[in-house]
C-alpha positions in Angstrom: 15.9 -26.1 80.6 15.3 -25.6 76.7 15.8 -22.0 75.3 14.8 -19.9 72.1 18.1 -21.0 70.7 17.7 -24.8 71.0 14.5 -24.2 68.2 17.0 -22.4 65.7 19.7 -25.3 66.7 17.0 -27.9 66.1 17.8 -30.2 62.5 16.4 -28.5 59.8 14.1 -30.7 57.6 13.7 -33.1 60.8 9.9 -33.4 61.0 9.6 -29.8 61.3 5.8 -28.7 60.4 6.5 -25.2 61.2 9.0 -23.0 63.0 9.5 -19.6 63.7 12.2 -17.7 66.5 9.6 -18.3 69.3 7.8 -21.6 68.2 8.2 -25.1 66.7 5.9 -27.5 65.4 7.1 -31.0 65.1 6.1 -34.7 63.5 6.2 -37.3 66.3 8.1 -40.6 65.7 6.6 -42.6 62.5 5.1 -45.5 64.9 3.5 -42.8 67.2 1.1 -41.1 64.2 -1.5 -43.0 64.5 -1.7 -41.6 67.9 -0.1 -38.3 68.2 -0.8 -35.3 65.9 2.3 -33.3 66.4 4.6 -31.4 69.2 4.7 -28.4 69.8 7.4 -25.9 72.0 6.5 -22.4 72.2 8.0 -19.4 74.2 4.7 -17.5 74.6 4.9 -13.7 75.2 1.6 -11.1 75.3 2.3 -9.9 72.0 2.3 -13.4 70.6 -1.2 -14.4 72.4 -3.8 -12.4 73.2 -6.0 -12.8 76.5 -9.0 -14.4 74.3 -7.0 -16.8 72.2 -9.5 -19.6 71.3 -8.5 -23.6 70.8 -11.3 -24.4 68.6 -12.9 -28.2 69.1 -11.2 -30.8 67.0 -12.5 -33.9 69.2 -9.0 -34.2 70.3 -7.1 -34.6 73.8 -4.3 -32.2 74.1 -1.6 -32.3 77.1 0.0 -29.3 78.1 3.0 -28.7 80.1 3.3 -24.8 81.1 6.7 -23.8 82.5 7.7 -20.8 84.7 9.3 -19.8 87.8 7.1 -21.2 90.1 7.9 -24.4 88.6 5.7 -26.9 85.7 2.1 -27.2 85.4 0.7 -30.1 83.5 -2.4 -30.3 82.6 -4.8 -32.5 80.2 -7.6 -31.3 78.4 -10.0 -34.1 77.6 -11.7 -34.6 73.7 -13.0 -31.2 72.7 -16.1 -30.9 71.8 -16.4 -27.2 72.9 -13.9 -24.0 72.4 -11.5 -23.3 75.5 -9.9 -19.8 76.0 -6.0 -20.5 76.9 -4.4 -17.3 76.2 -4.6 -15.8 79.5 -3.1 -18.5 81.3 -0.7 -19.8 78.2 0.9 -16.2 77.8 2.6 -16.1 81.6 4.3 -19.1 81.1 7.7 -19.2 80.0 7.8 -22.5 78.0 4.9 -24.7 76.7 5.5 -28.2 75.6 2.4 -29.3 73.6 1.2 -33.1 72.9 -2.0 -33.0 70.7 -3.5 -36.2 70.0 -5.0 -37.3 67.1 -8.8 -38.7 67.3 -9.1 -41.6 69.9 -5.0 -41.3 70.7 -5.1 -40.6 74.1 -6.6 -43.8 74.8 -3.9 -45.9 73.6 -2.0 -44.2 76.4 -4.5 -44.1 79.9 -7.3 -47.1 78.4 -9.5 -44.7 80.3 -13.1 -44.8 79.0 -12.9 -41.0 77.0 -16.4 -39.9 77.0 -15.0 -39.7 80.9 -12.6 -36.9 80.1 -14.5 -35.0 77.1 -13.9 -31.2 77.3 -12.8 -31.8 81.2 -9.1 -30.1 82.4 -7.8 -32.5 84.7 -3.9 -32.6 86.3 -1.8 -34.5 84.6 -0.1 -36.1 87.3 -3.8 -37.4 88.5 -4.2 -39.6 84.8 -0.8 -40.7 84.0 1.6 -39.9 88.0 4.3 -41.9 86.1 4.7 -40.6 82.8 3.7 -37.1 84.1 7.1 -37.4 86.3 8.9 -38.3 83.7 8.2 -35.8 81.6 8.3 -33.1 83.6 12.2 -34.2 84.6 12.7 -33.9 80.9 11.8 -30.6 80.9 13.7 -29.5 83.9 16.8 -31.0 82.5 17.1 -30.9 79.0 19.2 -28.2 77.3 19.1 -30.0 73.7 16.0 -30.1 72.0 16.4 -32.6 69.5 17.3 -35.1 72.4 14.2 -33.9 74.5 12.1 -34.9 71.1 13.8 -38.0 71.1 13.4 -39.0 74.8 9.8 -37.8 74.7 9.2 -40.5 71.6 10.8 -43.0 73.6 8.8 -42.9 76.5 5.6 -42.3 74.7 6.1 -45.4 72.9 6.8 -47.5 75.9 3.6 -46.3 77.1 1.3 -47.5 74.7 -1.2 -50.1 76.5 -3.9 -50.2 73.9 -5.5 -50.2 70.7 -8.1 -48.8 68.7 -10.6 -51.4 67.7 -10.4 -51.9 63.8 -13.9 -51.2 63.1 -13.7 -48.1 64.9 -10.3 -47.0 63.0 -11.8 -47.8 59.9 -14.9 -45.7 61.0 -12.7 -42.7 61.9 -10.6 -42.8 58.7 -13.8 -43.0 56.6 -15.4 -40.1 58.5 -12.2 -38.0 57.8 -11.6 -38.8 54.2 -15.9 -38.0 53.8 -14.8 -34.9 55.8 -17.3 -35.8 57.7 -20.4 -36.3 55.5 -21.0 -39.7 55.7 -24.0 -40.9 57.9 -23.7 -43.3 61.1 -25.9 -45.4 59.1 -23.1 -45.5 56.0 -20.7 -46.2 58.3 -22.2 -49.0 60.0 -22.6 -50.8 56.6 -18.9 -50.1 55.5 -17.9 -51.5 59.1 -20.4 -54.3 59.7 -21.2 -52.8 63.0 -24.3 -51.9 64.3 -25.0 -47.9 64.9 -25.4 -49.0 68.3 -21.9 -51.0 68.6 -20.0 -48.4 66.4 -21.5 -45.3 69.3 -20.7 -47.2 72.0 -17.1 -47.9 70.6 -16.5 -44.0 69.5 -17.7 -43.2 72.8 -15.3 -45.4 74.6 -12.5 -44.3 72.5 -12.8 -41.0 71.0 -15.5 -39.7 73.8 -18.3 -38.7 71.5 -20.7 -40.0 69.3 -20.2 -40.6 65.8 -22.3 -37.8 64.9 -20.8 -35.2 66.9 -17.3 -36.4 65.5 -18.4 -35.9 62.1 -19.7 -32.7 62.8 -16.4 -31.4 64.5 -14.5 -32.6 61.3 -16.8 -30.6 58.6 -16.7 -27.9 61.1 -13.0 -28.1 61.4 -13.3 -28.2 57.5 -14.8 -25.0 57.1 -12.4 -23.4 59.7 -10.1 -23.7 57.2 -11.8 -22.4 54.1 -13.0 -19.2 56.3 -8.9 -18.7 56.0 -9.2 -18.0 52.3 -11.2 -14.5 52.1 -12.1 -15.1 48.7 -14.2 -18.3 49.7 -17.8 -16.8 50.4 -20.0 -18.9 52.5 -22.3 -20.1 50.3 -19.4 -21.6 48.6 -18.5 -23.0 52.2 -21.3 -24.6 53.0 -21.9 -26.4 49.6 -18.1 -27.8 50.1 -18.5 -29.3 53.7 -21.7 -30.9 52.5 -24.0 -28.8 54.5 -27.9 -28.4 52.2 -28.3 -24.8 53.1 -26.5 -21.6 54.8 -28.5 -21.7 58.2 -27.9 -25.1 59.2 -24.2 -24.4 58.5 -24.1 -21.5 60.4 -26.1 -23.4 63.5 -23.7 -26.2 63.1 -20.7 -23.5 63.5 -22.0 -21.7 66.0 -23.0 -24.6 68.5 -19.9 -26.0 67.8 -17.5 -22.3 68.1 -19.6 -20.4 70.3 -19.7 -17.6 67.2 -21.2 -17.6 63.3 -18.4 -18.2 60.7 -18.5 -14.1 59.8 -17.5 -13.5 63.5 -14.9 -16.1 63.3 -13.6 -14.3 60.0 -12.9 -11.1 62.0 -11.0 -12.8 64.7 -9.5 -15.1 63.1 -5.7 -13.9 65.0 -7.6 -15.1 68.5 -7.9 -18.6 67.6 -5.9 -21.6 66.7 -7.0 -24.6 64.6 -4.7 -27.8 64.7 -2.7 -27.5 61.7 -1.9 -31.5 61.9 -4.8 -33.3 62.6 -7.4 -34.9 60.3 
């Protein structure tokens, strides 16, 4: 199985994101971006997470392998649309391997209906038996990590079954380039969809609405600006489009279960996907 050495041993420069002695961010294989966000391998320890550690909701499936001595959990989480604690579970593994999906990927992989699995944790093995296998033999025998990225491109890409609809792709990059400002009824003019064939499309695909995807990219948005402590709200909410302070802090909090000054002060409990969008 993979150690803390095979992340300092892994090619520097070689899609590396980030890296650090217990973690590695990684770009997937160029033909897989579209679909995949990044990978991630991590040696968690209680110092590194804390019990409340926070995912906030990105609209994203993420699949998670957890590895101790018991053996290898695998579990998928579903499009987010709400925040899920992981830290007290994610801190007694050993080894996570991470695959976060970008916006409508996991459906290229399962072609099941999405809005089926949003903000649902469901076994891996019960979505994908095959490529859950698979995987997890990977895991159990690879020493190398570079080869383990390699083999875990490989069978992702043989696993592709679908595709994302172009008016829906053209939808979704529109959506994230607006950062999320841009009506359904915009969209369905730049698309030549109707609102009603463009929702029922997002749900399919992405497992949300168009609307609640927009509103999990400006939120996402302002996730990041809250990082800079010289950005002050107001200045927040007039860059992620928002008309006033309240409805930006009732957009925040419905969508992160806390009000952006809450978020500010525990900002060390919660990630926020540092490749999507």
């Amino acid at each position: 199985m993979l150690t803390k050495n095979s992340l300092a041993a892994y090619p520097a420069l070689h899609r590396i994101i980030s890296r650090g002695i217990d973690f590695i961010y990684l770009q997937p294989h160029p033909a897989l971006k579209k679909f995949i966000s990044n990978y991630t391998l991590t040696f968690p320890s209680e110092e590194m997470l804390s019990e409340d550690y926070t995912v906030i909701p990105h609209g994203c499936s993420t699949l998670v392998f957890g590895c101790d001595q018991r053996g290898i959990e695998a579990v998928l989480l579903g499009p987010a649309t709400q925040p899920v604690t992981v830290g007290d579970r994610a801190r007694t593994f050993d080894l996570v391997f991470i695959v976060e999906f970008q916006p409508a990927g996991l459906y290229q992989f399962t072609g099941i209906p999405q809005k089926e699995l949003a903000d649902r944790q469901l076994p891996f093995s019960f979505v994908q038996p095959q490529l859950h296998r698979l995987i997890q033999q990977l895991l159990e025998t690879s020493d190398n990590l570079f080869n383990f990225i390699a083999s875990i491109d490989q069978l992702l890409l043989i696993n592709m079954q679908n595709d994302c609809p172009q008016a829906l792709a053209t939808a979704a990059a529109a959506v994230l380039k607006s950062q999320g400002t841009l009506s359904i009824k915009q969209l369905a003019e730049q698309t030549f969809y109707s609102e009603r064939q463009l929702n029922r499309l997002a749900n399919q695909h992405l497992g949300m609405s168009v609307k609640s995807f927009s509103r999990l990219v400006r939120v996402n948005r302002a996730v990041t600006l809250l990082e800079n402590p010289y950005n002050s709200l107001a200045t927040i909410y007039r860059q992620t489009g928002y008309y006033d302070l309240p409805h930006f802090i009732h957009d925040f909090k419905t969508t992160c279960a806390l009000t952006p000054e809450e978020y500010r002060k525990k900002m060390s409990d919660f990630y926020s996907q540092i490749a999507k969008f």
